[in-house]
N, C-alpha and C positions, 0 to 999 in steps of 0.2 A: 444655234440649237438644231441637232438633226432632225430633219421629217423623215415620215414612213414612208418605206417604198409604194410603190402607185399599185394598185392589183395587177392581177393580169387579165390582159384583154380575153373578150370571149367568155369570160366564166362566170358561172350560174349556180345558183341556190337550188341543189331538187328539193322536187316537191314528195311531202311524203305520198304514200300508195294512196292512203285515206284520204288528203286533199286533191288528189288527183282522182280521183275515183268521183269525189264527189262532182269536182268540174265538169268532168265527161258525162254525170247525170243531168248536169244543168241543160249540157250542150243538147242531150239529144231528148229533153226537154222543148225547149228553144224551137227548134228544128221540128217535134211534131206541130208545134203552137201556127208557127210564124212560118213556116216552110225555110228552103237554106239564102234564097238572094236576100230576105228580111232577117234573118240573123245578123246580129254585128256581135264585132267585139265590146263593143262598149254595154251593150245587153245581158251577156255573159258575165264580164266584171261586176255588174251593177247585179245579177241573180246569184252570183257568189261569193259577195263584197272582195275578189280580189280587183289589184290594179291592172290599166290595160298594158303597162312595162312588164308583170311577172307572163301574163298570158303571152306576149310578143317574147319574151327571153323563152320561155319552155315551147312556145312552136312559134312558127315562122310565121303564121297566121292563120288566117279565116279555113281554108280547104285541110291543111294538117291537123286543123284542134279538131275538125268532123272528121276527119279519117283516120286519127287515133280513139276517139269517141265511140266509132262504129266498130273497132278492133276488140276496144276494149270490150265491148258490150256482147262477144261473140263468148256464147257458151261453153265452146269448146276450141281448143289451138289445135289443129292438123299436129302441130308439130309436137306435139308433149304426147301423142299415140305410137305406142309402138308394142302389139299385144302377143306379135310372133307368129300370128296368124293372118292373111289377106282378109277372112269372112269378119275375125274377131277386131281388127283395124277398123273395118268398117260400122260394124256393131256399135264401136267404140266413139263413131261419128257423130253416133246421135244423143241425145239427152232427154231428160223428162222436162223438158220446161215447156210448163199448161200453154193451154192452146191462148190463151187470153195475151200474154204475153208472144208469142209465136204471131197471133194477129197483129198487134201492134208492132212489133219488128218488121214486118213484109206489108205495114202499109208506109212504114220511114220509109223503106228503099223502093216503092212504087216512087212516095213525094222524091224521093233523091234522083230517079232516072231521068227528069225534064234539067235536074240544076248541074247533072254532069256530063250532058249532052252540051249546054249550053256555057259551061264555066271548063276550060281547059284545064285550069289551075287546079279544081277539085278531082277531074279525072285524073291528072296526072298522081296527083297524093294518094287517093285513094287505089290508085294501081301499086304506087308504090309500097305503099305501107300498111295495106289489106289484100287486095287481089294476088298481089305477084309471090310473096310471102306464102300464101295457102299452097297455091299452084304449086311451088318447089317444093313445097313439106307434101303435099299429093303426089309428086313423084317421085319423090324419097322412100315412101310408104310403098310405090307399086315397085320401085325397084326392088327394092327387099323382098316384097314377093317373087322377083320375079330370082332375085339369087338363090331363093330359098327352094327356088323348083316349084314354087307355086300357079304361079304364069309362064308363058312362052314370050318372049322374048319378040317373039317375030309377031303379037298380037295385034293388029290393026285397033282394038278397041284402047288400049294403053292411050292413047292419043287424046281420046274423047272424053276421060271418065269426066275430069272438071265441069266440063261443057253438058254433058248428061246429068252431074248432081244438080247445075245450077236451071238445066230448064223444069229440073223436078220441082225445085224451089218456085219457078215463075209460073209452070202448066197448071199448078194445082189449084191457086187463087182463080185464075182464069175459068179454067173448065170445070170445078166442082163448087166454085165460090166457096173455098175453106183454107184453112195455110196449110203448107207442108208439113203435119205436126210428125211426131215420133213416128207414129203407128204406118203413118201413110210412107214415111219415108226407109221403115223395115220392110213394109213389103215391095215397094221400091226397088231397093235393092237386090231381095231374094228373084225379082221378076226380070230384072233389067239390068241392072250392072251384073252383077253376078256369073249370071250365063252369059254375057256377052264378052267375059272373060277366061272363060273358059270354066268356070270357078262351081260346082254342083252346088244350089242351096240347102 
């Protein structure tokens, strides 16, 4: 009696948008609750009755399922912006999402800056599969300005913008006690990138 051939190695059931979507609400559920070293996988599975086999087949583990979690939850992709204009790209950065939710997002990655100082493996994911991704789609966006006659080429601030959006994201908690919301980070940019790019607001 013939038997069926064997699968093939490596292959995987995706998951649809909706079950995944929900997963990533568990996680950063979780993650405000319990911080990240007290997350487990098995916490996860057990807050979204899946298995710890489907969670381990769709990410490699504990720092991947938070680093796509956090990706997923960003309001907006660098990379899906492209409005023809440098001021209108930037316009295009920000979004209406209330301050209530804007708070609670910038107290996650306050709790996350102790767990990826201290966990390699998170840093690394989270470079890979959030940071490094923005950054390239950020200089995709200024190149184009910069072919479009927008910017100078020879700009010294090109370098910096990343580094300038993210201390606006971190100064503002800091020194006004409020999050980065919309408003604060339009005039932001009208004050500070902007002109440091040659760019009139």
């Amino acid at each position: 009696m013939p038997t069926e051939p064997p699968k093939p190695a490596g292959r995987r059931t995706r998951l649809t948008p909706e079950r995944e979507a929900e997963l990533y609400e568990a996680v950063l559920d979780i993650l405000r609750e319990v911080g990240y070293d007290a997350l487990t996988m098995d916490a996860v599975a057990a807050r979204t009755h899946a298995s710890k086999a489907t969670l381990y087949r769709q990410w490699k583990g504990k720092p991947e399922l938070v680093a796509g979690a956090l990706r997923h939850n960003k309001p907006v992709s660098l990379a899906d912006i492209d409005t023809g204009t440098v001021r209108g790209d930037f316009r295009a950065m920000l979004c209406d999402t209330d301050e209530e939710r804007m708070e609670r997002d910038a107290a996650l990655m306050r709790g996350l800056q102790r767990a990826v100082h201290d966990n390699p493996d998170l840093n690394r994911a989270l470079r890979e599969l959030l940071v490094e991704p923005e950054v390239a789609a950020l200089d995709a966006m200024l190149r184009r300005a910069v072919d479009r006659g927008e910017l100078a080429a020879d700009n010294p601030a090109l370098g910096f913008v990343a580094h300038a959006m993210l201390g606006a994201f971190m100064a503002r908690p800091m020194v006004d006690n409020r999050p980065a919301d919309a408003e604060y980070l339009s005039a932001y940019i009208d004050a500070v990138i902007l002109p440091a790019l040659g760019v009139r607001p």
